[in-house]
PyMOL Python script that loads the backbone (N, CA, C, O; Angstrom):
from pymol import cmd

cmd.read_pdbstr("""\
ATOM      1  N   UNK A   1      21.792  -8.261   8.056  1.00  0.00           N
ATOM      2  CA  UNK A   1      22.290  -9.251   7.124  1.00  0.00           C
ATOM      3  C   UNK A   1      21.803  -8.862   5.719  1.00  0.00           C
ATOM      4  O   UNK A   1      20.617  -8.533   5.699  1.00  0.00           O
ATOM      5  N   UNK A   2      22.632  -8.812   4.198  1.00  0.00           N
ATOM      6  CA  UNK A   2      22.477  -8.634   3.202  1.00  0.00           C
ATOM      7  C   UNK A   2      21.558  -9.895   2.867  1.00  0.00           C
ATOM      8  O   UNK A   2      21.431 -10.958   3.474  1.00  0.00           O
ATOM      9  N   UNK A   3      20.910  -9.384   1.600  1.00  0.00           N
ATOM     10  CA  UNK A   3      19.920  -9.589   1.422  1.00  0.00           C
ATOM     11  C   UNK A   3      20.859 -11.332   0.444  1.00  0.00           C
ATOM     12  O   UNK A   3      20.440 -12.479   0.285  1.00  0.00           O
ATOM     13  N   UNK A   4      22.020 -10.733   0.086  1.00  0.00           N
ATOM     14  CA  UNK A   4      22.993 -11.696  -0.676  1.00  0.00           C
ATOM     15  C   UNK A   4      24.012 -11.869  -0.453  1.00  0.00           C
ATOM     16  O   UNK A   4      24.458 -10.956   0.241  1.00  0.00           O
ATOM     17  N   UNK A   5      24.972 -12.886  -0.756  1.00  0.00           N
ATOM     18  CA  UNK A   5      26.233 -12.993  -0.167  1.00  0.00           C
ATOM     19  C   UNK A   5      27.026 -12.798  -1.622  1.00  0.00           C
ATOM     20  O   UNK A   5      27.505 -11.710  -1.942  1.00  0.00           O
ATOM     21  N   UNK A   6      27.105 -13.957  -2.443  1.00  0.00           N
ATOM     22  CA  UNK A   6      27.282 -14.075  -3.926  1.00  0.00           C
ATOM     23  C   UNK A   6      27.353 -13.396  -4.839  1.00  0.00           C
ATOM     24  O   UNK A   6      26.748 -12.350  -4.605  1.00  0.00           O
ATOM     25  N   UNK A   7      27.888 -13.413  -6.048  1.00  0.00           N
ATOM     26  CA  UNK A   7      27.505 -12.867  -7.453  1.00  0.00           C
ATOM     27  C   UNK A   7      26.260 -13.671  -7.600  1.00  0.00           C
ATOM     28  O   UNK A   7      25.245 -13.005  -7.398  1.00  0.00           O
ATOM     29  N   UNK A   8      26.067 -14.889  -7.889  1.00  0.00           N
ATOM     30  CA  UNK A   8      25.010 -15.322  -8.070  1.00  0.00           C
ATOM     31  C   UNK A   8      23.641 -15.166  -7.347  1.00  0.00           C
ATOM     32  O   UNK A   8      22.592 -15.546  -7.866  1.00  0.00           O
ATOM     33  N   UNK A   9      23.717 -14.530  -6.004  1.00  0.00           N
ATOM     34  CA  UNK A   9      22.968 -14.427  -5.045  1.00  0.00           C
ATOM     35  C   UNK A   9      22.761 -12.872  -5.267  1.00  0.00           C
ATOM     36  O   UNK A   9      21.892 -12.300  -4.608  1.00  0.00           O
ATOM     37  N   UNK A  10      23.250 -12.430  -5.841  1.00  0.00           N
ATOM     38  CA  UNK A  10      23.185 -10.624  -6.032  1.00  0.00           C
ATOM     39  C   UNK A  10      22.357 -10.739  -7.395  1.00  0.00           C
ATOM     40  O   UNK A  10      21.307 -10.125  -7.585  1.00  0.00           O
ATOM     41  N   UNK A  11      22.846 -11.443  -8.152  1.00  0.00           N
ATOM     42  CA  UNK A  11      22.029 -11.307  -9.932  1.00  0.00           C
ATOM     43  C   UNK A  11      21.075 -11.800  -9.388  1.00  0.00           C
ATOM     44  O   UNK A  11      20.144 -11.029  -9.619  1.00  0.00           O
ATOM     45  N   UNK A  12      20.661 -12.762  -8.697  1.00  0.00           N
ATOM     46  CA  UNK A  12      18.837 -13.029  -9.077  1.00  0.00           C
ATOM     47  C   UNK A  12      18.582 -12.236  -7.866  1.00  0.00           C
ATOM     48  O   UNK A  12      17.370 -12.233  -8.082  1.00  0.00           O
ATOM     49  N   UNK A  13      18.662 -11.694  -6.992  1.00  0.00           N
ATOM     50  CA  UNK A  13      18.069 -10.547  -6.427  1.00  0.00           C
ATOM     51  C   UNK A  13      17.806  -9.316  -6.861  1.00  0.00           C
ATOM     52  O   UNK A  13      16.774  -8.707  -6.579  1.00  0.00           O
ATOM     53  N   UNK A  14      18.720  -8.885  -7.567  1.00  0.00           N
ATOM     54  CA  UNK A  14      18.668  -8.321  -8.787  1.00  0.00           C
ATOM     55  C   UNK A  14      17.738  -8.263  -9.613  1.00  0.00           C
ATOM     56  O   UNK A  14      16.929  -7.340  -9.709  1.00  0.00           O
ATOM     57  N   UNK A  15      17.782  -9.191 -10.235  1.00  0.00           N
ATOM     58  CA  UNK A  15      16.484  -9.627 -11.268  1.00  0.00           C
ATOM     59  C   UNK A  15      15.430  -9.704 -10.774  1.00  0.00           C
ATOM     60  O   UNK A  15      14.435  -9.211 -11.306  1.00  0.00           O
ATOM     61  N   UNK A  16      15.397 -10.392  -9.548  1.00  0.00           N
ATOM     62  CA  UNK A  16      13.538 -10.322  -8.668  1.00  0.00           C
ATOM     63  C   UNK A  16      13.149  -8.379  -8.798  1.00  0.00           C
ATOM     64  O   UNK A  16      12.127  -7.843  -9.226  1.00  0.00           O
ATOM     65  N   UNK A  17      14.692  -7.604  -8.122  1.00  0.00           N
ATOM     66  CA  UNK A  17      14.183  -6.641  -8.281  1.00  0.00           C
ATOM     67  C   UNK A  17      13.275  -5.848  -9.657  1.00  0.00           C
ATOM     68  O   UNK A  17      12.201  -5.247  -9.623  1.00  0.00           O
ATOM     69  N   UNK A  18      14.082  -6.100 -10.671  1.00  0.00           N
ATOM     70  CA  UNK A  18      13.324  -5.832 -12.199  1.00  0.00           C
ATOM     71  C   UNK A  18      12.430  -6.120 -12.303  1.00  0.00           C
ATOM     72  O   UNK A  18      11.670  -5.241 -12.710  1.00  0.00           O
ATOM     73  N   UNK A  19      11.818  -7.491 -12.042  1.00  0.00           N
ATOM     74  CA  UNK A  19      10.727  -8.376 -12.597  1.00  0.00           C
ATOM     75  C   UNK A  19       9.664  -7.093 -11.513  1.00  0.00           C
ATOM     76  O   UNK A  19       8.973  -6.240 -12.068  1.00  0.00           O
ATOM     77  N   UNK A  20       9.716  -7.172 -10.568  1.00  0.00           N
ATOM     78  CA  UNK A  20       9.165  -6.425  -9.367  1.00  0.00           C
ATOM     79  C   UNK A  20       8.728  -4.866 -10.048  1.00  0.00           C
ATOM     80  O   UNK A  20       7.645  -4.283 -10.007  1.00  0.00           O
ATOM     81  N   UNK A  21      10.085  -4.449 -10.704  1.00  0.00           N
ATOM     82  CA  UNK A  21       9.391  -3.203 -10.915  1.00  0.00           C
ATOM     83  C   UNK A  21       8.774  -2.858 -12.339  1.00  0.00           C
ATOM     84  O   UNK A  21       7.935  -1.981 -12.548  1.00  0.00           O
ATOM     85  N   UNK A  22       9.343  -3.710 -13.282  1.00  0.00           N
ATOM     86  CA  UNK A  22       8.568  -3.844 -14.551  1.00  0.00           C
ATOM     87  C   UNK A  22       6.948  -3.930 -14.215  1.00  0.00           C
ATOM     88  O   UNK A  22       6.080  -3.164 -14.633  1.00  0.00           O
ATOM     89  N   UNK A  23       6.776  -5.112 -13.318  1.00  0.00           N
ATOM     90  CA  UNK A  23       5.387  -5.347 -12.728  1.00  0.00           C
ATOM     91  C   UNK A  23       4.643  -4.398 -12.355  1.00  0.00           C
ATOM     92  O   UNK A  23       3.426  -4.577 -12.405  1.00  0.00           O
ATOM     93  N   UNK A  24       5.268  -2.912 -11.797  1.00  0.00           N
ATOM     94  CA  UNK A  24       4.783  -1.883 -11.023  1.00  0.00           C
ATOM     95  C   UNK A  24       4.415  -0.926 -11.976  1.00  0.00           C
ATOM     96  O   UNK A  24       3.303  -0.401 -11.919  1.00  0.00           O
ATOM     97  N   UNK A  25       5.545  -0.530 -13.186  1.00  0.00           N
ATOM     98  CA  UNK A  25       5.023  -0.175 -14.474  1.00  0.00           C
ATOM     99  C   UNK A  25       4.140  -0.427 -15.318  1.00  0.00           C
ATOM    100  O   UNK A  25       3.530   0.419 -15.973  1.00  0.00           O
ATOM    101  N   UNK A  26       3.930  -2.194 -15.396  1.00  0.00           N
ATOM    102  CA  UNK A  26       2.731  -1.932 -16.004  1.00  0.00           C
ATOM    103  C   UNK A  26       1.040  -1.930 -15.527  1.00  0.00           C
ATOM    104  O   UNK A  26       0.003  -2.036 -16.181  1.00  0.00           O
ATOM    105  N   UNK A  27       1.410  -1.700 -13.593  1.00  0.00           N
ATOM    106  CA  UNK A  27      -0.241  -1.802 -13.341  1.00  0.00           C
ATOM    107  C   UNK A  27       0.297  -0.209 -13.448  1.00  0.00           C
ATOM    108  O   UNK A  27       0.023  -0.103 -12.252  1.00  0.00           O
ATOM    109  N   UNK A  28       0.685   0.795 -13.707  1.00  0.00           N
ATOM    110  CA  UNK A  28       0.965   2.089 -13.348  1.00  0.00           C
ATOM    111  C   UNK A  28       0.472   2.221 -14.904  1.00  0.00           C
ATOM    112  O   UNK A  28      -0.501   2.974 -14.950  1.00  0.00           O
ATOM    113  N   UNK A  29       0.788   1.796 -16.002  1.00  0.00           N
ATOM    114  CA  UNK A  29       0.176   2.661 -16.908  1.00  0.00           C
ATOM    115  C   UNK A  29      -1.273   1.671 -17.282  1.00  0.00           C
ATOM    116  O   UNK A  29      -2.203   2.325 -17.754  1.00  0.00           O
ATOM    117  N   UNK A  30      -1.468   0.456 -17.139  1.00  0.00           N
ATOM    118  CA  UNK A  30      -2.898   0.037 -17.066  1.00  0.00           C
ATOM    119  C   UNK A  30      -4.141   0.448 -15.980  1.00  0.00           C
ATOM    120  O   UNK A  30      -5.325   0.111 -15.979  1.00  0.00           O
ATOM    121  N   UNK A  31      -3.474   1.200 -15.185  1.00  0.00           N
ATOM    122  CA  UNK A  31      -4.729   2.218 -14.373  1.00  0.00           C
ATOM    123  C   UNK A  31      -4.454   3.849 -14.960  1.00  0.00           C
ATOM    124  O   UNK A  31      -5.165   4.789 -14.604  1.00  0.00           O
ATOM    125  N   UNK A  32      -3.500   3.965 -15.748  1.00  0.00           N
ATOM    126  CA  UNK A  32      -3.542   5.665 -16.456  1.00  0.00           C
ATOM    127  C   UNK A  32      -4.248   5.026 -17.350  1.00  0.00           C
ATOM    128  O   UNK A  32      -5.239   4.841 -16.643  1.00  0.00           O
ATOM    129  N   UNK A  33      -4.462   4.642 -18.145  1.00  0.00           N
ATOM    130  CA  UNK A  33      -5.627   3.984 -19.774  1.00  0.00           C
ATOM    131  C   UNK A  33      -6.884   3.697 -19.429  1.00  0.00           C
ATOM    132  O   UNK A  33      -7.892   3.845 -20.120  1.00  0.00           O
ATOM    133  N   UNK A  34      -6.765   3.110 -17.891  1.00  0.00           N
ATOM    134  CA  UNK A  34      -8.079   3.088 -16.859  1.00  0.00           C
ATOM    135  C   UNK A  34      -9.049   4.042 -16.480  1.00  0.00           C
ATOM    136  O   UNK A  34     -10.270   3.883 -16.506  1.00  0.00           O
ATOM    137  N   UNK A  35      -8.188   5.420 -15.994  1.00  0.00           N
ATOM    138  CA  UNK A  35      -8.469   6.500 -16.166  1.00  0.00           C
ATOM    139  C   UNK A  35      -8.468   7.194 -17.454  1.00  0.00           C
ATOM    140  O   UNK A  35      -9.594   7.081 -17.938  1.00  0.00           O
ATOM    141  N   UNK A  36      -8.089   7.521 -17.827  1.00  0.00           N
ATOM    142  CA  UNK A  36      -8.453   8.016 -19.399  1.00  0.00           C
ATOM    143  C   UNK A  36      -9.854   7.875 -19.953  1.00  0.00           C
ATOM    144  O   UNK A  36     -10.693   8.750 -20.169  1.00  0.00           O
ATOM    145  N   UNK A  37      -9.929   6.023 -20.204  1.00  0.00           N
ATOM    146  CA  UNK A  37     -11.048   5.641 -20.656  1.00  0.00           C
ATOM    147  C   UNK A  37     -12.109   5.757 -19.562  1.00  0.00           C
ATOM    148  O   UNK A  37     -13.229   5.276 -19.736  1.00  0.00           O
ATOM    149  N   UNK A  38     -11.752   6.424 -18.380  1.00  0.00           N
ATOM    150  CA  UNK A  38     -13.259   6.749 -17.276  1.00  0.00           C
ATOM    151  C   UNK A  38     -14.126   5.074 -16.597  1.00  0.00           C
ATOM    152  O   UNK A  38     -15.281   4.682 -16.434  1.00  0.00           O
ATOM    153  N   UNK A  39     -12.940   4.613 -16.418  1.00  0.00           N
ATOM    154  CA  UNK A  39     -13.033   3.296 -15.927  1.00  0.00           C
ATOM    155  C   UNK A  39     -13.065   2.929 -14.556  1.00  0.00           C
ATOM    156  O   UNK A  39     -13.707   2.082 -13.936  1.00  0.00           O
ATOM    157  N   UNK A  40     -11.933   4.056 -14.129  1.00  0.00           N
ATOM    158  CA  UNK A  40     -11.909   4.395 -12.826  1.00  0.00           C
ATOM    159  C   UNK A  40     -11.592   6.002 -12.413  1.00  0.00           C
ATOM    160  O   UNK A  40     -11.359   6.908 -13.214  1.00  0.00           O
ATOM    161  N   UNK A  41     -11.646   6.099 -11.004  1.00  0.00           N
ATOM    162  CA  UNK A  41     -11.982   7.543 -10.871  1.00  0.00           C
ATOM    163  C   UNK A  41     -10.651   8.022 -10.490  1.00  0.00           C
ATOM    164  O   UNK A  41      -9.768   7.286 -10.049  1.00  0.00           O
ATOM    165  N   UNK A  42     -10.509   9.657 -10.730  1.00  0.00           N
ATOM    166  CA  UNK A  42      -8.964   9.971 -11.080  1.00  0.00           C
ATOM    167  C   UNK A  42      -8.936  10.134  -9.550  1.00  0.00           C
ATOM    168  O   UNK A  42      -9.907  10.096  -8.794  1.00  0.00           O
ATOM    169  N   UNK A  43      -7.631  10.324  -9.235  1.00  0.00           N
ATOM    170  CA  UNK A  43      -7.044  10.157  -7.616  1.00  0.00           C
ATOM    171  C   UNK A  43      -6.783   9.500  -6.542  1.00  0.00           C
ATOM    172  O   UNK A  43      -5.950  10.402  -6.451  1.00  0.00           O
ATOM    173  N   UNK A  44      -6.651   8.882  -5.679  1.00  0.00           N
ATOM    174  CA  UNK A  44      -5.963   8.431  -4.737  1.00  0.00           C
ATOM    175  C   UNK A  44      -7.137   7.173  -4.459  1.00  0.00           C
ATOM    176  O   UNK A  44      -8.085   7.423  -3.714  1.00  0.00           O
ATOM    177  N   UNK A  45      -7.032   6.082  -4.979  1.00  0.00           N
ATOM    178  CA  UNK A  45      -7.814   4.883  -4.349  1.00  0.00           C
ATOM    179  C   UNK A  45      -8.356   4.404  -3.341  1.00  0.00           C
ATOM    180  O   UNK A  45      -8.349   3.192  -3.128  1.00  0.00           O
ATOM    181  N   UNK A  46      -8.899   5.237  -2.578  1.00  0.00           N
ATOM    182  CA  UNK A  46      -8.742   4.854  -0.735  1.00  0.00           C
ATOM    183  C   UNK A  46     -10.272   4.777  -0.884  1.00  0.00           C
ATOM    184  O   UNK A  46     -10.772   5.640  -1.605  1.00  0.00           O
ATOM    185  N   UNK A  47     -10.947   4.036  -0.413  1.00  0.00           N
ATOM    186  CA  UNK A  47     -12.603   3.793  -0.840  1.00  0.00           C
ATOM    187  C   UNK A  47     -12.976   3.655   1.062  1.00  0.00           C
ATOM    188  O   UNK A  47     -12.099   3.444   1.901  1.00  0.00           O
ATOM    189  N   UNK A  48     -14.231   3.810   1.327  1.00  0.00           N
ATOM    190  CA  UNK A  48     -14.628   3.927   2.185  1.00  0.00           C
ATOM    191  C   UNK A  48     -14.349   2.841   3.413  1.00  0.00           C
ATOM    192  O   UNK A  48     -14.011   3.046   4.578  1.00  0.00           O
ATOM    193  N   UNK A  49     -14.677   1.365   2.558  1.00  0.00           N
ATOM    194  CA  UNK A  49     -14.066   0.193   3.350  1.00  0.00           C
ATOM    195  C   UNK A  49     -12.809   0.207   3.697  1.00  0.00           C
ATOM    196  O   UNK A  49     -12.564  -0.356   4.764  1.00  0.00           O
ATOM    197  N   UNK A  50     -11.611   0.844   2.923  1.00  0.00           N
ATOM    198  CA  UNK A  50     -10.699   0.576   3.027  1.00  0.00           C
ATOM    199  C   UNK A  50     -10.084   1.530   4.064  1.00  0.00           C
ATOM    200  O   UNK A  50      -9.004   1.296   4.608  1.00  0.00           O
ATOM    201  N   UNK A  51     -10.779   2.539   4.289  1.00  0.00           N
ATOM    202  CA  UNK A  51     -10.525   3.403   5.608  1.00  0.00           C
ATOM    203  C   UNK A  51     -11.206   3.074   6.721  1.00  0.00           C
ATOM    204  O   UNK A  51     -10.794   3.546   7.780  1.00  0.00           O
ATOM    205  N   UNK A  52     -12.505   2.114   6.733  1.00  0.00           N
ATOM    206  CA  UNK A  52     -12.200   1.605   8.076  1.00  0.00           C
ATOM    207  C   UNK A  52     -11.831   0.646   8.525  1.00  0.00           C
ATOM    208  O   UNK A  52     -12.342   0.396   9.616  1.00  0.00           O
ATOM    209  N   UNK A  53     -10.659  -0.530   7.923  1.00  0.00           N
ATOM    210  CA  UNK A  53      -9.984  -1.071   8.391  1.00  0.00           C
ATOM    211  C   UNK A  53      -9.221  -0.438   9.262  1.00  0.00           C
ATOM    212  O   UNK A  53      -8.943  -1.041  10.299  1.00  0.00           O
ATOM    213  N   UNK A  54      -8.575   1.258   9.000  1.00  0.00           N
ATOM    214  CA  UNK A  54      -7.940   1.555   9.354  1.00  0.00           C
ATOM    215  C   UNK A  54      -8.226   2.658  10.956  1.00  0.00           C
ATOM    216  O   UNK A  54      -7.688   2.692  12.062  1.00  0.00           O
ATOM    217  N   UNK A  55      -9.270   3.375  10.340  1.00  0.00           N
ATOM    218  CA  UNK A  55      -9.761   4.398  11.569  1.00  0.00           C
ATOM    219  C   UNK A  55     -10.986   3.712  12.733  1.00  0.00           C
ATOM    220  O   UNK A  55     -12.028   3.328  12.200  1.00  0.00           O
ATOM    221  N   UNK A  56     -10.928   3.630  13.546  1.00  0.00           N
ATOM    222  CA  UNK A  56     -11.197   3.531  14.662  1.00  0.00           C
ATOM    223  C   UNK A  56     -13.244   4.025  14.661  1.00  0.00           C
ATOM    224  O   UNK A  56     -13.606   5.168  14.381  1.00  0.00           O
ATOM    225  N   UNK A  57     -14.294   2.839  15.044  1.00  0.00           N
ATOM    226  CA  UNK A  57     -15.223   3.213  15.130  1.00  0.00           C
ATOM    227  C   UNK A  57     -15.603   4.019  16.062  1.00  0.00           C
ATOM    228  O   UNK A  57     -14.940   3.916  17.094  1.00  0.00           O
ATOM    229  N   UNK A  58     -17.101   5.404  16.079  1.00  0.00           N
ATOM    230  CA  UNK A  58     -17.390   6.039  17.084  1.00  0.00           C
ATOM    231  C   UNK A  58     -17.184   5.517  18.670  1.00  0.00           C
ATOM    232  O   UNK A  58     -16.397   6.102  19.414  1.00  0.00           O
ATOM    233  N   UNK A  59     -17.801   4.611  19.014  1.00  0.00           N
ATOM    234  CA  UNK A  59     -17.536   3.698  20.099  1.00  0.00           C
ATOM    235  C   UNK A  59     -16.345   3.362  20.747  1.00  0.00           C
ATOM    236  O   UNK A  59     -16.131   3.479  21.954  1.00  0.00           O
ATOM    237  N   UNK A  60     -15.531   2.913  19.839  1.00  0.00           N
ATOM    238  CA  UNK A  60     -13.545   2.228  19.978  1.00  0.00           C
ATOM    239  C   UNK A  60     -12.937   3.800  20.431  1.00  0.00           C
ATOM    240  O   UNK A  60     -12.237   3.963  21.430  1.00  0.00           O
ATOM    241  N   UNK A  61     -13.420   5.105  19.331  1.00  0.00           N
ATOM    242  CA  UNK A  61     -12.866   6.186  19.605  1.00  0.00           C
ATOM    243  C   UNK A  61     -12.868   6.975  21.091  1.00  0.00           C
ATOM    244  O   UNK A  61     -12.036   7.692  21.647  1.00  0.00           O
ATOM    245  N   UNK A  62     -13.951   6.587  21.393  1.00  0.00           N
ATOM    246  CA  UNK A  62     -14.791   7.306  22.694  1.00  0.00           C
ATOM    247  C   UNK A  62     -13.957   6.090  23.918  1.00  0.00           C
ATOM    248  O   UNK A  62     -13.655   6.530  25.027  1.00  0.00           O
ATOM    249  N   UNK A  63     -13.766   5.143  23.694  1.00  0.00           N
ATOM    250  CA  UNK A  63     -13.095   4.158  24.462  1.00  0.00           C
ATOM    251  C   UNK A  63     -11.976   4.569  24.648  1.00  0.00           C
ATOM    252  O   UNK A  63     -11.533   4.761  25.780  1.00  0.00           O
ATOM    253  N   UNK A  64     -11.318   4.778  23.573  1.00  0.00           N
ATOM    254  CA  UNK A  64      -9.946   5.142  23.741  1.00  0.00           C
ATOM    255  C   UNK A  64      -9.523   6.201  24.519  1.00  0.00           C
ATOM    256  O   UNK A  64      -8.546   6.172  25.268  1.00  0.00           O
ATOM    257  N   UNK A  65     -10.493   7.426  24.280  1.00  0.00           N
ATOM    258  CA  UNK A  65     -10.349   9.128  24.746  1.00  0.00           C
ATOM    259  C   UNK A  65      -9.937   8.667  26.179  1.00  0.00           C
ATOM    260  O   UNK A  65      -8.885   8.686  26.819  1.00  0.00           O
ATOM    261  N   UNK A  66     -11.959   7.997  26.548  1.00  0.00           N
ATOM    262  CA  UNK A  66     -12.172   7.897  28.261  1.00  0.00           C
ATOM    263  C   UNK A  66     -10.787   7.109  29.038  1.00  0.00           C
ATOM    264  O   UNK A  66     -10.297   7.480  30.105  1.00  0.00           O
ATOM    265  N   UNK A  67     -10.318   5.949  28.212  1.00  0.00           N
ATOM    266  CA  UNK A  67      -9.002   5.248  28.378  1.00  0.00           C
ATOM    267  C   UNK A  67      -8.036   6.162  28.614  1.00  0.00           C
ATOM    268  O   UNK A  67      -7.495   6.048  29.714  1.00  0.00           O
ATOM    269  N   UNK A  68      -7.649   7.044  27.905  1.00  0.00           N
ATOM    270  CA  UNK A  68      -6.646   8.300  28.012  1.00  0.00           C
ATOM    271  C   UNK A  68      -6.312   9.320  28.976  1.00  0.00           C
ATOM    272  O   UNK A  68      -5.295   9.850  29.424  1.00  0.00           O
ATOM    273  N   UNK A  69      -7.856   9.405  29.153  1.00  0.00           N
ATOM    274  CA  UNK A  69      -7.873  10.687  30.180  1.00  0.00           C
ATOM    275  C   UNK A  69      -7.724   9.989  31.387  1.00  0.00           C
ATOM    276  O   UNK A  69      -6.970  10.375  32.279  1.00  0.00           O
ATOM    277  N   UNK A  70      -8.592   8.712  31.469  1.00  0.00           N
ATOM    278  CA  UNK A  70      -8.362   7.864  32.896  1.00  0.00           C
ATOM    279  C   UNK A  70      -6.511   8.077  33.301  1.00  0.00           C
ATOM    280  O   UNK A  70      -6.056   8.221  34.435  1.00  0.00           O
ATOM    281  N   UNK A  71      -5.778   8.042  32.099  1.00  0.00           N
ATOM    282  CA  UNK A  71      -4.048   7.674  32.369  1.00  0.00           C
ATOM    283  C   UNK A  71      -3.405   8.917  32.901  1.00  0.00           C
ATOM    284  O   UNK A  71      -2.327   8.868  33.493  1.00  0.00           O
ATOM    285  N   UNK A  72      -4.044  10.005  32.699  1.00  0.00           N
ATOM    286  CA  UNK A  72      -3.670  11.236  32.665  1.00  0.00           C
ATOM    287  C   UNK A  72      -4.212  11.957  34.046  1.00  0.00           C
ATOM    288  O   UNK A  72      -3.979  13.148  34.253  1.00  0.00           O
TER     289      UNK A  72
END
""", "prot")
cmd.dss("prot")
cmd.show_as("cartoon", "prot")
cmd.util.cbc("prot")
cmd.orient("prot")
């Protein structure tokens, strides 16, 4: 299903889209001025906490393997 049916339903979807990406432009050049001025550090934002939300502790890992091989 489209996101709109309308002209009117297309222009402000539309427009959410702009507002959306104007928004994206300006945290995009207020973290380049960020960097510049050595505010923050140049490259890819991924900080330690924020990778282990994602990767799997020693323990969970070793769970998983023994889990695996049990299937196999």
């Amino acid at each position: 299903m489209p996101d709109s049916y309308g002209k009117r339903a297309r222009r402000d979807v539309n427009a959410k889209k702009l507002v959306a990406r104007e928004e994206r432009r300006v945290a995009r050049a207020q973290r380049r001025t960020d960097r510049d001025a050595g505010l923050i550090e140049k490259g890819v934002p991924i900080g330690a906490a924020e990778q282990a939300e994602f990767l799997p502790d020693a323990e969970e890992l070793a769970k998983m393997t023994k889990e695996a091989d049990a299937i196999e």
